[in-house]
N, C-alpha and C positions, 0 to 999 in steps of 0.2 A: 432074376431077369428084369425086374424093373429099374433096380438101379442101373441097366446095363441100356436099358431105354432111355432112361434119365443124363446117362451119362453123354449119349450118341445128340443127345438134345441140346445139351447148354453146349456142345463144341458148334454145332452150328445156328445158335441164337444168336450170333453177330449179323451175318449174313442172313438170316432172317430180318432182325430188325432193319438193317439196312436198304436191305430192300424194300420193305414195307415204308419205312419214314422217306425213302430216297436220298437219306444221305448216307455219309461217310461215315460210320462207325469204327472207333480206334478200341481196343483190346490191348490193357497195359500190363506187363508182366514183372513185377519187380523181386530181386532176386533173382532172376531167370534160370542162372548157372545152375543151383539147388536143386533145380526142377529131377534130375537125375537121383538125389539123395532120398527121395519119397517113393520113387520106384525102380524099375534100372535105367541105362543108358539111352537103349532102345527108345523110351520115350521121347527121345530126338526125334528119330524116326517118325513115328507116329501124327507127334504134331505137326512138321512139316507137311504133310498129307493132308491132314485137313487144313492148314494153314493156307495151300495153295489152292483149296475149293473153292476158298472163303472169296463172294464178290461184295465190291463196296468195302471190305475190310481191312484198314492198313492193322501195324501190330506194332508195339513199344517194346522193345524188350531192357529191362533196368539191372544193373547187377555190378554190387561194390567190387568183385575179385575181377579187376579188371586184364588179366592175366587169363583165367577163364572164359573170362567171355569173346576176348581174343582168339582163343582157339576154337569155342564152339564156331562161330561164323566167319572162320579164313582160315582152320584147319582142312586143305584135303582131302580128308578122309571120313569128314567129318556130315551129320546129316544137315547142318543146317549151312552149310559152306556156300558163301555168297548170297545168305538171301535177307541178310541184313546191311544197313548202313552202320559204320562204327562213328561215332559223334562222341566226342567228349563234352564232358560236362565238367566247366568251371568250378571251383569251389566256390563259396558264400561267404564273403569275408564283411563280418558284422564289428563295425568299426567302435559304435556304441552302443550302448542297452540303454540309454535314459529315456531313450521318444518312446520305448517300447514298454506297454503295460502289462503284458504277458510275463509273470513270475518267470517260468520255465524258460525264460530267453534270457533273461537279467543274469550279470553272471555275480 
């Protein structure tokens, strides 16, 4: 039971803090599509429910299978249908590596 209070809790600590700070607290989701792969489908469901309790709270959702995430938010039949913006995101085209002192960028 506790984890079952714990759980009820961090869905609505956005809208908690946002209220209390008075501002706008964003909730980013990355991967988003996957979210189904951890439990079932349903979980669409679910979250849009509290997603739409949520005051003060916008929501990010991130996800490389851009084919999926297509259908989660403009498929019909789908729980989360219309309740996102779809925005594409440019790629990063890193022209050089010499300004950068970051090994892991250097190619």
């Amino acid at each position: 039971m506790k984890w079952q209070k714990l759980f009820v809790y961090h869905r609505r600590l956005p809208g908690v803090l946002a209220d209390r700070d008075e501002k706008l607290m964003v909730v980013m989701f990355d991967e988003f599509q996957d979210a189904s792969r951890v439990t079932d489908h349903e979980i669409f469901k679910r979250m849009r429910a509290y997603f739409q309790a949520q005051e003060g709270v916008a929501f990010l959702f991130l996800g490389s299978k851009e084919g999926m995430m297509q259908t989660l938010f403009s498929g019909r039949k789908e729980a989360l249908y219309r309740f996102a913006t779809m925005l594409p995101i440019p790629g990063i085209l890193l022209v050089s590596s010499s300004w950068c002192s970051l090994p892991c960028l250097k190619s």
